[in-house]
PDB file with one MODEL, atoms N, CA, C and O in Angstrom:
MODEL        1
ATOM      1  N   UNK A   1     -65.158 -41.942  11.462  1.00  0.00           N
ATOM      2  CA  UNK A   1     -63.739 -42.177  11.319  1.00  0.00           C
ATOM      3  C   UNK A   1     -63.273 -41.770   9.927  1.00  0.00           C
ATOM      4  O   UNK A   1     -63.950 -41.524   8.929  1.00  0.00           O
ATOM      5  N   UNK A   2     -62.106 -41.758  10.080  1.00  0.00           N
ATOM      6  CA  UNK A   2     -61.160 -41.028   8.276  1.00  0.00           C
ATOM      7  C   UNK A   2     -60.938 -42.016   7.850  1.00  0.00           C
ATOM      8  O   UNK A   2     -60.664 -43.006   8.528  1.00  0.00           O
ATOM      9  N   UNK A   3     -61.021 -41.972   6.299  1.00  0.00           N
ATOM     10  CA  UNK A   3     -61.001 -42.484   5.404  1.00  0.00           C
ATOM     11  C   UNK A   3     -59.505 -43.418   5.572  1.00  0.00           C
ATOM     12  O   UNK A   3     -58.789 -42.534   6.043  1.00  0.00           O
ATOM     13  N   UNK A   4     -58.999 -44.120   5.516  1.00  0.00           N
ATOM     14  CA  UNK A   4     -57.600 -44.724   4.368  1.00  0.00           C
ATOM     15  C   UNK A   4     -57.590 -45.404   3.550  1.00  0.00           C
ATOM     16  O   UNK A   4     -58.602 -46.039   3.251  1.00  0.00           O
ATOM     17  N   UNK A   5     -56.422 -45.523   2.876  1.00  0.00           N
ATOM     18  CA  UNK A   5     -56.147 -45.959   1.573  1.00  0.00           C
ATOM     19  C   UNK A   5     -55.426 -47.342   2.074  1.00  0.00           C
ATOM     20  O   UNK A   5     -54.513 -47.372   2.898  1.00  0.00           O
ATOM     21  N   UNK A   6     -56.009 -48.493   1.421  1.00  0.00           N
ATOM     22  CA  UNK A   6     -55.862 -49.934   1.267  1.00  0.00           C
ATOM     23  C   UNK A   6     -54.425 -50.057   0.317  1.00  0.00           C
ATOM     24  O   UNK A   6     -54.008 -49.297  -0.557  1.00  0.00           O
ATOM     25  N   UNK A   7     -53.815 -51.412   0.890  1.00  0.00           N
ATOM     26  CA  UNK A   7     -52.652 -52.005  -0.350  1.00  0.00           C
ATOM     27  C   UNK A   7     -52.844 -51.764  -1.400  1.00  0.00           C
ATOM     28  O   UNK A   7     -51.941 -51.497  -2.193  1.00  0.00           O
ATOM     29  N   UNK A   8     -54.347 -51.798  -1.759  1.00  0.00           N
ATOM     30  CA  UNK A   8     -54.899 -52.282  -3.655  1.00  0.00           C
ATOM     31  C   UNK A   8     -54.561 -50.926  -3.855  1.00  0.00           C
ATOM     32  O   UNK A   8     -54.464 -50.811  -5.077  1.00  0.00           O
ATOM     33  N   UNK A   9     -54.319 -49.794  -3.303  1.00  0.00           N
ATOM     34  CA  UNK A   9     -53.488 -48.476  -4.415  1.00  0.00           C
ATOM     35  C   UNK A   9     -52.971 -48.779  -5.455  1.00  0.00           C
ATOM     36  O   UNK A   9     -51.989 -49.519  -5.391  1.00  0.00           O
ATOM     37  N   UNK A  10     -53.415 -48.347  -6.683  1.00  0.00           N
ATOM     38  CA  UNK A  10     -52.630 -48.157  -7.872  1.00  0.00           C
ATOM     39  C   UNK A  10     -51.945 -46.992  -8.137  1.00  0.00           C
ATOM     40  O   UNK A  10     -51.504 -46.750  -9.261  1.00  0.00           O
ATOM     41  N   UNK A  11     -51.789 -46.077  -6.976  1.00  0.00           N
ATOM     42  CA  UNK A  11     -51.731 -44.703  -7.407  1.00  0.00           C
ATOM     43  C   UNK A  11     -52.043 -43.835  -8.506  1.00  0.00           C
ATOM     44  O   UNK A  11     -51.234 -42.929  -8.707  1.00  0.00           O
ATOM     45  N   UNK A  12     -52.747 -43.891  -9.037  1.00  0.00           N
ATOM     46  CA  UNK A  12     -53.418 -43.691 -10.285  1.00  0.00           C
ATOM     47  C   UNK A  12     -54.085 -41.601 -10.202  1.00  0.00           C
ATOM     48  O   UNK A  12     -54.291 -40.751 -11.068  1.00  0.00           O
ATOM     49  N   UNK A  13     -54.199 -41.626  -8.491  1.00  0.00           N
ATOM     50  CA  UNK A  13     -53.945 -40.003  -8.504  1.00  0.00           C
ATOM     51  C   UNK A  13     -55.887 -39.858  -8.070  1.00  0.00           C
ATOM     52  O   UNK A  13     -56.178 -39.203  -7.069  1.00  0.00           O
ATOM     53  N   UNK A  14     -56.947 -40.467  -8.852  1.00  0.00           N
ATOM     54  CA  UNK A  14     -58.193 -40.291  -8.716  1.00  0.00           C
ATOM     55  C   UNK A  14     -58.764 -39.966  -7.239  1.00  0.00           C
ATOM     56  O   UNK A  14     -59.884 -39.457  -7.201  1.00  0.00           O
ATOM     57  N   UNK A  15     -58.256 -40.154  -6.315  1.00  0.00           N
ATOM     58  CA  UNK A  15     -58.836 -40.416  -5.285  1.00  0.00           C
ATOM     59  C   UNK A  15     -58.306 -38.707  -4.646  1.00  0.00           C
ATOM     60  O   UNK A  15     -59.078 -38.189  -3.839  1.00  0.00           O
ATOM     61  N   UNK A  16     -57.152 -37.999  -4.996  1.00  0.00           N
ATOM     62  CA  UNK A  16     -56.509 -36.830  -4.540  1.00  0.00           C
ATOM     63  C   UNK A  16     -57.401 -35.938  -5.656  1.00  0.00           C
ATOM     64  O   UNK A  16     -58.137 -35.096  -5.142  1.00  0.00           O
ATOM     65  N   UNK A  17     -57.420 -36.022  -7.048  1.00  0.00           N
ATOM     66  CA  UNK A  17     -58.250 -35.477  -7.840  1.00  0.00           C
ATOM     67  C   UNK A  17     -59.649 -35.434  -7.108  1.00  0.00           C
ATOM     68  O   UNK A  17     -59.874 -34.225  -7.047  1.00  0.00           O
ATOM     69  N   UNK A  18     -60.483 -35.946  -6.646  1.00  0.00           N
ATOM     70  CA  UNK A  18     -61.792 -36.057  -5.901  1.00  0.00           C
ATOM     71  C   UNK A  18     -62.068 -35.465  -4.631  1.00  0.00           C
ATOM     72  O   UNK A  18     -63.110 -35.037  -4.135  1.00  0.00           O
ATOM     73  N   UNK A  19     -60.547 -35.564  -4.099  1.00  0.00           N
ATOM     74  CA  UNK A  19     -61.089 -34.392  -2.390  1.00  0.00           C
ATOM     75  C   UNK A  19     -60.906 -33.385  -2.788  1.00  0.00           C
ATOM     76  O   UNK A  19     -60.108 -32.883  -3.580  1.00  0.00           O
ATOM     77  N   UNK A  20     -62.245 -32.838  -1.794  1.00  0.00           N
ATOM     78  CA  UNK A  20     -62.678 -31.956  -2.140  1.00  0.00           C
ATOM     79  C   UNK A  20     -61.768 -30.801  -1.366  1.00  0.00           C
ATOM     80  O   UNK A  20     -61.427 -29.701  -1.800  1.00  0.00           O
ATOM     81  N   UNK A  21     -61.466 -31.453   0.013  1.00  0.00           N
ATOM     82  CA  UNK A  21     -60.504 -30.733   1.375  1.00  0.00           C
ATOM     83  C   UNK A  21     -59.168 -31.165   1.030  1.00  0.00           C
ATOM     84  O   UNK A  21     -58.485 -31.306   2.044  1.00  0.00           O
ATOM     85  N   UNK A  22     -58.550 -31.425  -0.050  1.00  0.00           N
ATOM     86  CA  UNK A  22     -57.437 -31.855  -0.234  1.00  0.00           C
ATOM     87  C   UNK A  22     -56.437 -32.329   0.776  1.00  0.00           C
ATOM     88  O   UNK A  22     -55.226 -32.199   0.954  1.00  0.00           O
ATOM     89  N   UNK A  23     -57.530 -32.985   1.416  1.00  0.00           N
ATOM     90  CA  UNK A  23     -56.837 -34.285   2.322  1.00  0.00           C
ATOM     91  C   UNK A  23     -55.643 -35.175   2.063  1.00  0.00           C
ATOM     92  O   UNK A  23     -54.980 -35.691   2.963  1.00  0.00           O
ATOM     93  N   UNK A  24     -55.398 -35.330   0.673  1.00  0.00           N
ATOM     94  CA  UNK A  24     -55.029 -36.700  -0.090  1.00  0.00           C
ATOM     95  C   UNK A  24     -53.582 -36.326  -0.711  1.00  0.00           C
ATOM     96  O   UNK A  24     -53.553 -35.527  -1.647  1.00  0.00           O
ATOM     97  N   UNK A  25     -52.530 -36.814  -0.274  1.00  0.00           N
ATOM     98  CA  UNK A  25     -51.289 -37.070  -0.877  1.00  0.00           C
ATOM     99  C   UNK A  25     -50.554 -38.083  -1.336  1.00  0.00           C
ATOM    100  O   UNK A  25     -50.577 -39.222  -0.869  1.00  0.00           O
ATOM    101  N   UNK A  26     -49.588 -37.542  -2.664  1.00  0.00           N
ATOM    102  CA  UNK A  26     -48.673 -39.041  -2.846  1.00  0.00           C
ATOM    103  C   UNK A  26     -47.726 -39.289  -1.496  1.00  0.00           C
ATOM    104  O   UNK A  26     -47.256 -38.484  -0.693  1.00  0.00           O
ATOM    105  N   UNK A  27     -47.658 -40.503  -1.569  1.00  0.00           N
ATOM    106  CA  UNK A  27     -46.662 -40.922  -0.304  1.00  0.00           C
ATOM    107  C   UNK A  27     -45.626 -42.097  -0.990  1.00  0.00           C
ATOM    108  O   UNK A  27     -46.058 -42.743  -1.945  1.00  0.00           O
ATOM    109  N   UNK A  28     -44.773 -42.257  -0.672  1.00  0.00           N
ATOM    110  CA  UNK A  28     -43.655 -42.955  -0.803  1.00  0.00           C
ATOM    111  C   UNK A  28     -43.795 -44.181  -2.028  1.00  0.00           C
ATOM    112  O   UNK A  28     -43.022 -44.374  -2.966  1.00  0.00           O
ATOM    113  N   UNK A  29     -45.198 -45.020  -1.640  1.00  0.00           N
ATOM    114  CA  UNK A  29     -45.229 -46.334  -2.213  1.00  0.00           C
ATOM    115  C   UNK A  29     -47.193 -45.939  -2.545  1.00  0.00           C
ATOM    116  O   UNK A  29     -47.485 -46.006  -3.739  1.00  0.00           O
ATOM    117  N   UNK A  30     -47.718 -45.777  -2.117  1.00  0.00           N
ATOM    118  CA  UNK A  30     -49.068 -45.288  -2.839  1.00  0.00           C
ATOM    119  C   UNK A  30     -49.779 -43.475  -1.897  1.00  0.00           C
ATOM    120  O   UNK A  30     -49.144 -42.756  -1.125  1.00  0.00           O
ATOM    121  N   UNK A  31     -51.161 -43.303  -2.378  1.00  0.00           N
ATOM    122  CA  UNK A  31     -51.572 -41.975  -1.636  1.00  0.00           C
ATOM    123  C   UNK A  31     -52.312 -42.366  -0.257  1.00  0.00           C
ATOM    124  O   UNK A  31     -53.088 -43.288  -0.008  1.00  0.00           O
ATOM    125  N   UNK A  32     -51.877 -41.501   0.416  1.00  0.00           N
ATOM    126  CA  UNK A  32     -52.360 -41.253   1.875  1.00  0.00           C
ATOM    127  C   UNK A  32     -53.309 -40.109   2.264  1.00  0.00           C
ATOM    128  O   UNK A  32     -53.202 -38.968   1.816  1.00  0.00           O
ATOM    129  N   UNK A  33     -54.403 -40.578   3.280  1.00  0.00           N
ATOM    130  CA  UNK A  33     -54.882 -39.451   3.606  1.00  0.00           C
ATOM    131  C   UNK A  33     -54.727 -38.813   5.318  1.00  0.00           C
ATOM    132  O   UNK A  33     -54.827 -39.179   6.489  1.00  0.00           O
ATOM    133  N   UNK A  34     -54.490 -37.903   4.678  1.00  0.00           N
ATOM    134  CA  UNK A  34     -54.668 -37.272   6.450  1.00  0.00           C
ATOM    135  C   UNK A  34     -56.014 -37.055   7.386  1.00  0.00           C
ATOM    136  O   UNK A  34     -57.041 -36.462   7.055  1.00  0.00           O
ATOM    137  N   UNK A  35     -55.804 -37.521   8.301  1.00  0.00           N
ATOM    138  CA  UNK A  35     -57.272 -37.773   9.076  1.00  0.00           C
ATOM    139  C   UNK A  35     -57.271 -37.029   9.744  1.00  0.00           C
ATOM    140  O   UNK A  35     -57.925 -37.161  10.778  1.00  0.00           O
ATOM    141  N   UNK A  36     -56.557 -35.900   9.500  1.00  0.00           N
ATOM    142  CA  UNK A  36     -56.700 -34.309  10.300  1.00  0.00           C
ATOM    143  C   UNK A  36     -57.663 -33.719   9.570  1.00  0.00           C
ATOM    144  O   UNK A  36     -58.689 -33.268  10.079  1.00  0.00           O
ATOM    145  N   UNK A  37     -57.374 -33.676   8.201  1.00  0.00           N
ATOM    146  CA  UNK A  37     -58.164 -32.994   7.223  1.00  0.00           C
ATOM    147  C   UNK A  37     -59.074 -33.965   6.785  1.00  0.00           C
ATOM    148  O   UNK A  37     -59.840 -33.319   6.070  1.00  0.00           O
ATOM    149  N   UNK A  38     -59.384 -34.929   6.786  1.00  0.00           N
ATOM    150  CA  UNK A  38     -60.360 -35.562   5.599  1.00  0.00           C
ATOM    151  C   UNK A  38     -61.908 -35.506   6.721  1.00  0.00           C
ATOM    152  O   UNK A  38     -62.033 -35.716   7.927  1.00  0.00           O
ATOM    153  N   UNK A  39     -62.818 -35.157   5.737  1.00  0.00           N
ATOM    154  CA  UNK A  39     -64.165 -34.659   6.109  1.00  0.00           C
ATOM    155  C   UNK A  39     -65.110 -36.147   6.340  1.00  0.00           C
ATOM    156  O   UNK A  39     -66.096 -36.276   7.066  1.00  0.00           O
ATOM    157  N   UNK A  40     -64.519 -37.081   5.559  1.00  0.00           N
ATOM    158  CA  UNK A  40     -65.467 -38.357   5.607  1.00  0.00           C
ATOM    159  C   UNK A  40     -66.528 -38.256   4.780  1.00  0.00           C
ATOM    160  O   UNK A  40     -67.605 -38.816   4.984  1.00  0.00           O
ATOM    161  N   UNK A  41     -66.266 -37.541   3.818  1.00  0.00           N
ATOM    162  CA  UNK A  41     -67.401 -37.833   2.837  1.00  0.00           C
ATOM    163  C   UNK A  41     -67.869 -38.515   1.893  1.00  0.00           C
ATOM    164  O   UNK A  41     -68.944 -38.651   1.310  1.00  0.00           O
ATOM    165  N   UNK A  42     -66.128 -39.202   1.831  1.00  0.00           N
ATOM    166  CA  UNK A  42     -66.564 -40.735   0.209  1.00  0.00           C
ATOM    167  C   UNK A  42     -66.126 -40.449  -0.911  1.00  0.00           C
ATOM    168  O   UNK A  42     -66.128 -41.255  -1.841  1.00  0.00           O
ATOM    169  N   UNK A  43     -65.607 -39.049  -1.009  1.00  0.00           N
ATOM    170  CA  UNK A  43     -65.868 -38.800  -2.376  1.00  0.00           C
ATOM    171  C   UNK A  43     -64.189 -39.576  -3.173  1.00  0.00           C
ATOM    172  O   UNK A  43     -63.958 -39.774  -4.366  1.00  0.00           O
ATOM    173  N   UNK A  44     -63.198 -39.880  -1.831  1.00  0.00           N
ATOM    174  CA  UNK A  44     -62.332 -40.736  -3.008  1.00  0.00           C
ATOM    175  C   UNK A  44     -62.795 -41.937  -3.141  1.00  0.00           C
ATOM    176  O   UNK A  44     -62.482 -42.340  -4.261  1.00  0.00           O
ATOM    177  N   UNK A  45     -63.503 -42.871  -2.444  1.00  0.00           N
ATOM    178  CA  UNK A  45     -64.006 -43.289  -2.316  1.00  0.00           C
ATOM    179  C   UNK A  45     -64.945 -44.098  -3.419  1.00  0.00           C
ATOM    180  O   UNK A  45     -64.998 -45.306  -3.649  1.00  0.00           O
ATOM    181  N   UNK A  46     -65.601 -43.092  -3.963  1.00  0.00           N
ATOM    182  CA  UNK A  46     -66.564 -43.037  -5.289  1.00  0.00           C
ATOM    183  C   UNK A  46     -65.598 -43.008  -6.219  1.00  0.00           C
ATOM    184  O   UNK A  46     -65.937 -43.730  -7.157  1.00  0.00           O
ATOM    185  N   UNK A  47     -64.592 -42.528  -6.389  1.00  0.00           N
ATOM    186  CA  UNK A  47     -63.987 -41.949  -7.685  1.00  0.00           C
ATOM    187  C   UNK A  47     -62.592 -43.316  -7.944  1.00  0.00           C
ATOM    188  O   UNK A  47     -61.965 -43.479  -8.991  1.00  0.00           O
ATOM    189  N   UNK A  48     -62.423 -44.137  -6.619  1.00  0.00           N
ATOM    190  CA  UNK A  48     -61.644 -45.170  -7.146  1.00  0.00           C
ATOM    191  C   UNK A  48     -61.625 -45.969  -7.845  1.00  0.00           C
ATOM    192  O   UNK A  48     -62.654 -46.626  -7.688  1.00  0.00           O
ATOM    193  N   UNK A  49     -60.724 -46.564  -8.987  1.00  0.00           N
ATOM    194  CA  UNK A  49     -61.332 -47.623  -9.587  1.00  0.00           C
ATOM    195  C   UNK A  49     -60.983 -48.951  -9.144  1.00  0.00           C
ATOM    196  O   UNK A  49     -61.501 -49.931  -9.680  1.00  0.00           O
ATOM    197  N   UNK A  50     -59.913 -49.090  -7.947  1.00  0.00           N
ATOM    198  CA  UNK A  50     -59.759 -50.169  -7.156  1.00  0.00           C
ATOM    199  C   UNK A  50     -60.439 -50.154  -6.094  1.00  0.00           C
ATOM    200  O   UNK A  50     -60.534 -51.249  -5.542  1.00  0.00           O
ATOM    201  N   UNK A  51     -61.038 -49.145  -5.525  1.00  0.00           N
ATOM    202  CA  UNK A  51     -61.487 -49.421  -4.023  1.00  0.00           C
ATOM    203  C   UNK A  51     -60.876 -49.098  -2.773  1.00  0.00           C
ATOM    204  O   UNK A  51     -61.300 -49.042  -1.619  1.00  0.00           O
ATOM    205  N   UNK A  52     -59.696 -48.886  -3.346  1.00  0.00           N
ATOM    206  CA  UNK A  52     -58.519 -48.546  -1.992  1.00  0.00           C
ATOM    207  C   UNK A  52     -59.257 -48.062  -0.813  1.00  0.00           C
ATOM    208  O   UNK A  52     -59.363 -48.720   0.222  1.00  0.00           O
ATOM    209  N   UNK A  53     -60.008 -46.331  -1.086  1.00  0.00           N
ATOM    210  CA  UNK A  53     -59.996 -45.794   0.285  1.00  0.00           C
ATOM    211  C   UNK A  53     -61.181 -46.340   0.898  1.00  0.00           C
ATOM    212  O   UNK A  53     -62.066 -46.785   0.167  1.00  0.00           O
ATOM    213  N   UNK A  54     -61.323 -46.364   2.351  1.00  0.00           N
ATOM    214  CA  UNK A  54     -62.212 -47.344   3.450  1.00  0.00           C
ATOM    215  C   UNK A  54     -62.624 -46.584   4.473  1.00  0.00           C
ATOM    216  O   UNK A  54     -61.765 -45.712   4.609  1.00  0.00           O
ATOM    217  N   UNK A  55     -63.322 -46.468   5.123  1.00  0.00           N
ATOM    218  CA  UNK A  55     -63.345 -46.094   6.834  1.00  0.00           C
ATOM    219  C   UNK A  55     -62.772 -46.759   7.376  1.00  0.00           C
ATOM    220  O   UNK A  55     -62.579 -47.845   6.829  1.00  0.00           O
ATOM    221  N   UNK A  56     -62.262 -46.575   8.516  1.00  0.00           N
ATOM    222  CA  UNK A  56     -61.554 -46.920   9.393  1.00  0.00           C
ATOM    223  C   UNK A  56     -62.253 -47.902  10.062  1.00  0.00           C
ATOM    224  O   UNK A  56     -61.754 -48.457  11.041  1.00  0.00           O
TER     225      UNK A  56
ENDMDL
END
């Protein structure tokens, strides 16, 4: 399953900096990923410093 991004967004940008498939956009109130494109690999994942993005 694709990744998303949790409430705890700080938008802070790290998690769009880290895909690699540039899955990852700003959205309205924090970043979103598209689960068309995102590969499931973790890597925003790793690079958060809140934790936001999750598997589904």
């Amino acid at each position: 399953m694709a990744y998303v991004i949790s409430d705890s967004c700080i938008s802070c940008g790290a998690c769009a900096a880290g895909c690699p498939v540039e899955a990852i956009s700003e959205g309205e109130t924090q970043y979103q990923i598209n689960p068309d494109v995102c590969i499931e690999c973790g890597a925003c994942a790793d690079v958060c410093p809140v934790g936001a993005p999750a598997q589904e």
